[in-house]
N, C-alpha and C positions, 0 to 999 in steps of 0.2 A: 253627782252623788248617786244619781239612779244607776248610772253607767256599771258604778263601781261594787253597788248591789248585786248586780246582775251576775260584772262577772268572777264576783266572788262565789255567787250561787252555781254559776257554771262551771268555775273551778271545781266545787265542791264534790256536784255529781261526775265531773269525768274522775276525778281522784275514787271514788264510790266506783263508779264503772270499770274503772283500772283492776281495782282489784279484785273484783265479780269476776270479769275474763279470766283475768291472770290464772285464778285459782279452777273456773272454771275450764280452762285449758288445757292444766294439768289433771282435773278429772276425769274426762271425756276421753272417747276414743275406744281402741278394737278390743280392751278392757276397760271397764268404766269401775274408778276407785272412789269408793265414797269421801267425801268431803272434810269428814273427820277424821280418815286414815292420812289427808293430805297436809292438812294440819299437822299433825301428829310428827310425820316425816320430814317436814319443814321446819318443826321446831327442837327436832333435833330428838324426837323420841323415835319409836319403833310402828311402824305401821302392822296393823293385824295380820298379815300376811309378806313372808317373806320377799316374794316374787313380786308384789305390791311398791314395798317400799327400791327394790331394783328398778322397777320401772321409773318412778317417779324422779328418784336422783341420775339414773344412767341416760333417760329418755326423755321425760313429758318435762321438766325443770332444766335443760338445757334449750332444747327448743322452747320452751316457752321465753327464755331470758332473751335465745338472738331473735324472736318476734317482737319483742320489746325492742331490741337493739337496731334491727332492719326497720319497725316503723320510725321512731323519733329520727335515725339518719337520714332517709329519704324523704321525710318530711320537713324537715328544716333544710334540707338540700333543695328542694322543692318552692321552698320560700325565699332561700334567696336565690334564686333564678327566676324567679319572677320578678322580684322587685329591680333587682340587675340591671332585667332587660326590659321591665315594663314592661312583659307580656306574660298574661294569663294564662297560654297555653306551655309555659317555657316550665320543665320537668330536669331535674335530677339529672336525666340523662342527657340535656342541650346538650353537652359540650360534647360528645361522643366518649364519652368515658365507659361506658358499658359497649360499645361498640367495639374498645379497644378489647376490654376484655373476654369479650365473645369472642378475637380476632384471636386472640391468645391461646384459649381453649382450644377453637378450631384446628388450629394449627398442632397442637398436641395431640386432638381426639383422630380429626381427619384426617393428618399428613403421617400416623404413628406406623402405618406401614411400609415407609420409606425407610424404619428407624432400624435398625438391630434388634431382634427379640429381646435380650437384657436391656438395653436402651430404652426400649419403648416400653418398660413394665414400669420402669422406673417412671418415668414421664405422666403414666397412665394412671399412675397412685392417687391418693385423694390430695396429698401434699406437691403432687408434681400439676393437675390439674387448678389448685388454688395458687400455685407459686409464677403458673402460664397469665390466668385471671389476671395475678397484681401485676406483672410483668409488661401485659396488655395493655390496663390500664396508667402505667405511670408512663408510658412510653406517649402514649396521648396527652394526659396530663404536663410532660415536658412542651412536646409540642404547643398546646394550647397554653404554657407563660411564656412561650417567646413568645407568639404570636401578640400578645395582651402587650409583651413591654415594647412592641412595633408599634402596635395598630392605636390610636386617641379614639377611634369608633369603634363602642361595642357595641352596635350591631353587627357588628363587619365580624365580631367572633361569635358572635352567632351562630351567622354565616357559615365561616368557615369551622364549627364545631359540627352543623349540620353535613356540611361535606365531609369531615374525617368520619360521621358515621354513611354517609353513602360507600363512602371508597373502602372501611372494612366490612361492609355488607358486602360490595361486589367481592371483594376478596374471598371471603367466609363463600359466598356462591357456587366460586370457582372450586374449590375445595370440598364443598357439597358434592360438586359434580361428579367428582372422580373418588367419591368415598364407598368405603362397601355399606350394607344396610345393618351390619353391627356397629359401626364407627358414626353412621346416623344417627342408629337408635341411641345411641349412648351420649352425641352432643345433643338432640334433641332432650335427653332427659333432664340432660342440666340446663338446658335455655330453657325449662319449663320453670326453674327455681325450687327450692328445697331447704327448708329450715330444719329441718332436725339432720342428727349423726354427725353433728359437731362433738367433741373432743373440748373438755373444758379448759385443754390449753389453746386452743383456737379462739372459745368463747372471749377467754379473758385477754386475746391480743386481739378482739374485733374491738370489745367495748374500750381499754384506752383507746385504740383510733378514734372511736365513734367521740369521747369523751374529748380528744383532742379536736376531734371538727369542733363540738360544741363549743367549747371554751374558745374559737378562733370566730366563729359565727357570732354569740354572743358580746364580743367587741366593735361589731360591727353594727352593734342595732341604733344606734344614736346616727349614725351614717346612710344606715337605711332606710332612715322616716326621712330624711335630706334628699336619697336618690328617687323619693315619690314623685318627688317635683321637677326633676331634671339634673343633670350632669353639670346645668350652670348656676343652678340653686343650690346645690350642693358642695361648690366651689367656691362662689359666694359665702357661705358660710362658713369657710377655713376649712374644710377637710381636703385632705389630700386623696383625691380622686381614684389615682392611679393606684398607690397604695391600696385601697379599700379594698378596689377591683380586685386583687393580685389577692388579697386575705382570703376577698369572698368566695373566688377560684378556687383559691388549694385548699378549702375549708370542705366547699362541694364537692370536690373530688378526691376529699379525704373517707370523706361518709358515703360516695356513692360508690368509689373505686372499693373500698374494703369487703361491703357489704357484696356486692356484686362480685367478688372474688369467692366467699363462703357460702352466699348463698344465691347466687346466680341473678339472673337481672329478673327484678321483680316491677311492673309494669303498674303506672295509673297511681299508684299510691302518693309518690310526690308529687304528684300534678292536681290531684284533689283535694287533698287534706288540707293543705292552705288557704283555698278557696270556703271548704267547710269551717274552715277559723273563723275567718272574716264572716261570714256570713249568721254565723253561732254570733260571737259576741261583736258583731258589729262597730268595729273600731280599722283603724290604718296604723294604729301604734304597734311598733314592731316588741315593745317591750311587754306587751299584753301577748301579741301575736304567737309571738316563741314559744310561751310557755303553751300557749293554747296548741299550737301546732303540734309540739312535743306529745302534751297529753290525746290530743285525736289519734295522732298516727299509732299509737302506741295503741289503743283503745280497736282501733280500727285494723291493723294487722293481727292482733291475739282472733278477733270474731272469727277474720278470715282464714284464722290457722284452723279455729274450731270447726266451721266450714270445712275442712279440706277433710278432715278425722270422720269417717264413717262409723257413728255409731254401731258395735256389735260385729264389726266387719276390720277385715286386713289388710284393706284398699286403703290408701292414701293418695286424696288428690294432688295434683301440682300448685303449689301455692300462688303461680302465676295466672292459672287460668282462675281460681277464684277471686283474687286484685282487680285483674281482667271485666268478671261476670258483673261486679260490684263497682265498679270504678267508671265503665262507661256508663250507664245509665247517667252516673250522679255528675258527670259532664255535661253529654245530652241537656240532664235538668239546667247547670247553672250555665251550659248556652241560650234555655230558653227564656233564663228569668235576667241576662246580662241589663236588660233596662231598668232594673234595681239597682244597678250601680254594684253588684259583687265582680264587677271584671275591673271598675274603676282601680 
């Protein structure tokens, strides 16, 4: 009863905090819009200034939606690779599916001077960069379900997810090497990560995906409180194993492959947020878990978009290095508090 007090109450304020960001993330930044012009634009009236309300619907209310859309994916991607694999440190990206799709980019940004000048404009586009991204990533993704309906040990896909991201880092290397310093700067800026100057036909084909991982994860959660205990408790108990695995797979690399395609691989977020669940409301029920996780990361990615917006100024940071500044510390902490039982 006290439990359910709690995290009704905890519910309560991130739903509160959700919205505080939200709103607050759309007013912030190198024009700061008051709060009740934001309102106003959102509900479908006129903000006091014309170039006001362009902003808000062209700019700050797109990115704000894929900061919603990038934390809940990599946050529930994040959860269940953890519970998967039973390890605390297992992030979003295990399976090398951002690997694949840095493999993809690379190969587009850094090899584009092999290509024909009409060729390589075309390739270099914002739609031929994101189309390299999924391309990247599903090619891994095929990989890693055969591997899954070979292998009865996942750890062994672990394993081998952590070596398809060594073998397209060295690859991605190789191609470093012999790129010029425009073809750096330019895969450098997207492996930095970037939420806004989505196109709200992008927007709206991120979030079904995102909506599809969801709905494939949450079938899964009754299977997940079973894989706490082991692969032979969870057998024990009539699920079908293999199945589940194969769900939980293409569900993670529905959410991490999409996001990571529009808006570059974003770092720390899946790997902490989970942990910040658990440790907030204090439970291993993955039916509490979800939604807690959902709501953290959500909560947790708008800050860090806020973060990244320089007040009064035209600079915009990389959303990875602020995931990054925020994310290890709160590692660090819950490696040093693990004899609480939050790695259990």
């Amino acid at each position: 009863m006290q439990n359910n007090r709690l995290h009704i109450t905890l519910f309560t304020l991130l739903g509160l905090a959700l919205l505080v960001f939200f709103f607050a993330n759309i007013s912030l930044g190198a024009v700061k819009i008051p709060l009740t012009d934001v309102l106003q634009s959102l509900t479908g009236s006129e903000a006091s200034k014309t170039s006001w309300q362009y902003i808000i619907i062209n700019y700050r209310l797109p990115k704000a939606i894929t900061a919603l859309l990038a934390g809940i994916g990599l946050s529930i991607g994040g959860l269940l690779m953890q519970t998967l694999f039973r390890n605390p440190l297992a992030g979003p990206d295990v399976l090398g599916l951002n690997s694949g799709a840095s493999l993809g980019v690379a190969f587009v940004i850094l090899a584009s001077g092999m290509l024909p000048v009409a060729l390589a404009g075309v390739f270099l586009s914002a739609y031929g960069i994101v189309l390299a991204s999924v391309a990247g990533s599903f090619i891994v993704l095929l990989a890693i379900l055969a591997v899954a309906q070979r292998l009865r040990d996942t750890m062994a896909i672990l394993i081998i997810g952590l070596m398809f991201t060594s073998f397209t880092g060295a690859i991605v290397g190789v191609l470093t090497y012999f790129s010029t310093a425009e073809q750096l700067q330019k895969y450098t800026f997207w492996a930095l990560g970037s939420l806004g100057n989505l196109p709200w036909n992008n927007i709206v084909l991120l979030a079904l995906v995102v909506l599809m991982g969801l709905i494939m994860a949450a079938v899964t959660l009754k299977p997940l409180d079973a894989l706490l205990l082991g692969e032979r408790y969870a057998k024990s108990m009539g699920i079908n194993f293999n199945r589940t695995r194969f769900v939980i797979i293409l569900a993670t690399s529905l959410l991490t492959g999409c996001i990571t395609a529009f808006a570059g691989p974003i770092a720390f977020v899946g790997l902490v947020v989970p942990h910040m669940a658990k440790l907030l409301f204090k439970t291993s029920s993955h039916n509490v878990l979800f939604w807690a996780t959902l709501l953290i990361g959500s909560v947790l990615m708008l800050l860090c978009d806020i973060f990244t917006q320089l007040p009064g100024s035209s600079f915009v940071l990389p959303i990875n290095a602020i995931t990054s500044i925020i994310g290890a510390p709160v590692v660090i902490g819950l490696l040093l508090n693990r004899h609480k039982g939050i790695f259990n």
